[in-house]
One Martini backbone bead per residue (centre of mass of N, CA, C, O) as a GRO file, in nm:
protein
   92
    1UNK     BB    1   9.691   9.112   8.311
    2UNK     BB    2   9.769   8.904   8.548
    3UNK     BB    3   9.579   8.660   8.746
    4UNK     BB    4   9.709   8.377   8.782
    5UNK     BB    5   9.919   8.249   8.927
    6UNK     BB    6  10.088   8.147   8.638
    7UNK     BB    7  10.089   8.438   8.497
    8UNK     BB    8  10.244   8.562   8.762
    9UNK     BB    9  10.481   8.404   8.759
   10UNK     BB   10  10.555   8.416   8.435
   11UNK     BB   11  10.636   8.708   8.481
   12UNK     BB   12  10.892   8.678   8.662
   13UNK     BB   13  11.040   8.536   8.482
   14UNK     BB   14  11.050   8.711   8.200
   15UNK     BB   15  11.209   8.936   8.366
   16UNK     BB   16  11.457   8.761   8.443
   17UNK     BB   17  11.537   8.690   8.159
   18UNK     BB   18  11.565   8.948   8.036
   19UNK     BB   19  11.798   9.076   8.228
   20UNK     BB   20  12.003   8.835   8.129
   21UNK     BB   21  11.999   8.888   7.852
   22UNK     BB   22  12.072   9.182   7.823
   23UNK     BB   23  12.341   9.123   7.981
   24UNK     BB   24  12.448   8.963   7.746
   25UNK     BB   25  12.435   9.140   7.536
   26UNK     BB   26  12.602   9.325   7.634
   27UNK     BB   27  12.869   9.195   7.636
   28UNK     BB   28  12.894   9.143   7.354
   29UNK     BB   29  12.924   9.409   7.259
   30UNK     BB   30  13.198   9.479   7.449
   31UNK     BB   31  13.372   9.319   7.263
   32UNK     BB   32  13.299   9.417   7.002
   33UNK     BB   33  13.413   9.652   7.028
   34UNK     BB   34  13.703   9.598   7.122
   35UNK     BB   35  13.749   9.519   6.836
   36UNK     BB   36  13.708   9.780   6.664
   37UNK     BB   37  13.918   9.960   6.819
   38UNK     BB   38  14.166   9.749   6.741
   39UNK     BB   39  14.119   9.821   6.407
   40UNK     BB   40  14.119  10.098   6.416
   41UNK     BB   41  14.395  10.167   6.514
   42UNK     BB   42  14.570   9.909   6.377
   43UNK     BB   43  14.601   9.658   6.559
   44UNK     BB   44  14.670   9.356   6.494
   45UNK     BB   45  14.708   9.182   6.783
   46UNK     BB   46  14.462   9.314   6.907
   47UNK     BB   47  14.241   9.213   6.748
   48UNK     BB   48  14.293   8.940   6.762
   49UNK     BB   49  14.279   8.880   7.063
   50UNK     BB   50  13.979   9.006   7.068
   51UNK     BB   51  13.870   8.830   6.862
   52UNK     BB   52  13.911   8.578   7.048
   53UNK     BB   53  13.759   8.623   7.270
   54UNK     BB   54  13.466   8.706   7.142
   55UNK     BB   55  13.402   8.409   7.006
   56UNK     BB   56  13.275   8.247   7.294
   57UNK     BB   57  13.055   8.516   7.328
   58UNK     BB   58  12.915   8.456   7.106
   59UNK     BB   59  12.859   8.105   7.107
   60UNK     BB   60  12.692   8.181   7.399
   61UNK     BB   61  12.477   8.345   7.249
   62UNK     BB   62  12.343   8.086   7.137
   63UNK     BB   63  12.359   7.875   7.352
   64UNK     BB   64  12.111   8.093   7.521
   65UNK     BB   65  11.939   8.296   7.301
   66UNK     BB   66  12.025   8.563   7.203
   67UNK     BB   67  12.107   8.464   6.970
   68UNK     BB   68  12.155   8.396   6.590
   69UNK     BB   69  12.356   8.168   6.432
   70UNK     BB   70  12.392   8.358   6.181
   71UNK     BB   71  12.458   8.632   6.303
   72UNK     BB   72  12.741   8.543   6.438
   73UNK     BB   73  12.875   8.417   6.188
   74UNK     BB   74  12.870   8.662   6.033
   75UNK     BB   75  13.030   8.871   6.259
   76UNK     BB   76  13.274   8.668   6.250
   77UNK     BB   77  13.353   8.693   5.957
   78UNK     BB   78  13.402   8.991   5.943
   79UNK     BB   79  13.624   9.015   6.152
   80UNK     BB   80  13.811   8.821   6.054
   81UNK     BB   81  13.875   8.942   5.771
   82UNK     BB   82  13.938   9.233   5.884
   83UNK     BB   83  14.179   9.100   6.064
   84UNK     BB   84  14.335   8.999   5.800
   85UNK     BB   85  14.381   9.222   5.652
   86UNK     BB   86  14.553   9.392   5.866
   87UNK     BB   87  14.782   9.188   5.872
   88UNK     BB   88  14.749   9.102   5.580
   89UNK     BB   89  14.797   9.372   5.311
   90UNK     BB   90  14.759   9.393   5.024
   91UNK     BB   91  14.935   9.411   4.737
   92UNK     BB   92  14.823   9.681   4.488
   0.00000   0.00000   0.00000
């Protein structure tokens, strides 16, 4: 337990950041839904768009630190792909 004056200041920022990163990922998840749902239904345009917005809500979860930029990466990669082959689906 917290002793000090600082260990105890210390300790009531940890939990106020903590709530505000909960919420920022919190937000992350619900737009990568957003695109999810846009997927599984299959509409092209919907996904692309949810893609669109998902993206700046990724890359600042990176610049505030609740993401790591590979993983980030990965994600916008895999979503961005996935709206590719749906919009555009290969003649086999």
């Amino acid at each position: 337990m917290a002793n000090s004056p600082q260990s105890k200041k210390r300790a009531r920022q940890a939990e106020a950041r903590a709530a505000v990163n909960k919420a920022r990922r919190s937000r992350i998840r619900t737009f990568l839904r957003k695109v999810e749902e846009a997927l599984a239904s299959g509409d092209a345009a919907a996904a692309a768009i949810a893609l669109k917005t998902a993206q700046p809500e990724l890359a600042r979860g990176i610049t505030k630190g609740v993401l790591h930029k590979n993983t980030v990466a990965r994600k916008m990669s895999r979503l961005a792909h996935r709206v590719n082959v749906l919009a555009h689906p290969v003649a086999a």
